[in-house]
N, C-alpha and C positions, 0 to 999 in steps of 0.2 A: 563504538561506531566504526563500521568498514572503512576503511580512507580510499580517495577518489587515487584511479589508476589500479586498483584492486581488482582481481576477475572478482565479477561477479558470483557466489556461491550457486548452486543451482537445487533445484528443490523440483518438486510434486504436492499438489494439495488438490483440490478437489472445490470447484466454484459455487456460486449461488444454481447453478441450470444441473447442478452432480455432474461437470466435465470438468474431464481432468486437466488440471494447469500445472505444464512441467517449464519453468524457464528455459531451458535449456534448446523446447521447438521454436522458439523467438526467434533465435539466431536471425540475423539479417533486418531485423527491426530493432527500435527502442523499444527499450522495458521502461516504465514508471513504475514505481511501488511506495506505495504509501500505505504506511502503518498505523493502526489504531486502535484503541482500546476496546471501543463497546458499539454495535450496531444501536442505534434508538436515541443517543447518547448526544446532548444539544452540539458539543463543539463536532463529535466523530459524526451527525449529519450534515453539518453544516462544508465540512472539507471534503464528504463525497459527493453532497450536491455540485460543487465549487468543483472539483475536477471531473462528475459528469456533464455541467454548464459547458465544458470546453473541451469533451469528448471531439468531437468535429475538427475544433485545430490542433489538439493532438495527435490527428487520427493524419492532418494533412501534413502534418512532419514526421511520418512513421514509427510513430509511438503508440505503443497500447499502455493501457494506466489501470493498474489492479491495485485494489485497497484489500489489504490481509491484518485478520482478526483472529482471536481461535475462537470465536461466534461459531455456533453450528454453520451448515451446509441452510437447513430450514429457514437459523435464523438470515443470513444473509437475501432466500430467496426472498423472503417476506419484506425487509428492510427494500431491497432492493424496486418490490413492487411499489412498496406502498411511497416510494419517493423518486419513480419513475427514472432510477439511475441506469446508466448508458455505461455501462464499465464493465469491470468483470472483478466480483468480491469473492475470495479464495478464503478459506475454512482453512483454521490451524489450531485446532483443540489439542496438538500436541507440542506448539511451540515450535515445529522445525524447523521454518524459514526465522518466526521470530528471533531465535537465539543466532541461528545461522547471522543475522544479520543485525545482530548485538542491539537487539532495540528490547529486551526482557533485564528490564534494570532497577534498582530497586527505585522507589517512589514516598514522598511523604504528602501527604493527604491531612489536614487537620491537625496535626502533629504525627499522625499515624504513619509508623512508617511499612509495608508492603511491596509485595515484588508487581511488575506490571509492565504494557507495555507504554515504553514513554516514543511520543507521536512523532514520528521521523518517513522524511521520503529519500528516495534513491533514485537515480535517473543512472541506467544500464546501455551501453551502443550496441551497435548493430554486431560488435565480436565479444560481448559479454562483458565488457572493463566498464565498470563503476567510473561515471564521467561526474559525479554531481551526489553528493549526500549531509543530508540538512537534518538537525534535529532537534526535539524542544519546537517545533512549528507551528505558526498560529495556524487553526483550521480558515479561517475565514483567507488568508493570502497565502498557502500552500501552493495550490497547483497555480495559481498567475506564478509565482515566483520557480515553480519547475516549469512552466512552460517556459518564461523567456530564458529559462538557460539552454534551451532548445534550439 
């Protein structure tokens, strides 16, 4: 995991609408970024309903809040309609940002063990430095707990 006071890495992916999301145009605003494994997926719905629920007070402390997957482009538009989320969901079918931001770790499932990503947020400032990074996060109190460190 990045550690807090860290610039933040900067990346390019490509959202749920096919527009491109480059960190780096933020500048001047907060970045949220929350990580997850699978669009459709009880806990990864559950924490993007929960930080689209609070789109609006993130939005009134100059935070934008993107959930990244390497889910298609498709599948995020689809995810996105079909639970009427207020965010912006970024396609990483190549892992750039996920590795960039050391959340592709291994994982043990049943005994099973696999690579994957394990559910982690970051809160980014208005000059790019990593102010706040959390991981292992329950989906259901994610973004209450990235909002009030805001």
């Amino acid at each position: 995991m990045l550690k807090i006071g860290e610039k933040a890495p900067d990346f390019t992916l490509f959202d749920q609408n096919q527009n491109e999301f480059k960190l780096s145009d933020y500048a001047g605003k907060k970045v949220v970024l929350f990580f997850y494994s699978k669009d459709n997926t009880s806990g990864c719905t559950k924490q993007a309903i929960a930080f689209s629920e609070l789109a609006n007070e993130f939005a009134d402390k100059n935070a934008v809040v993107v959930g990244i997957s390497k889910d298609s482009v498709s599948s995020h538009e689809k995810f996105a309609q079909k639970h009427g989320l207020k965010l912006i969901l970024a396609s990483d079918p190549e892992l750039d940002a996920i590795k960039k931001y050391d959340v592709w770790q291994e994982k043990k499932l049943y005994g099973k063990v696999s690579m994957g990503v394990v559910r982690s947020s970051y809160v980014i400032d208005e000059n790019g430095i990593i102010i706040d990074a959390q991981t292992k996060v329950k989906p259901e109190t994610n973004a209450e707990q990235v909002l009030c460190k805001l």
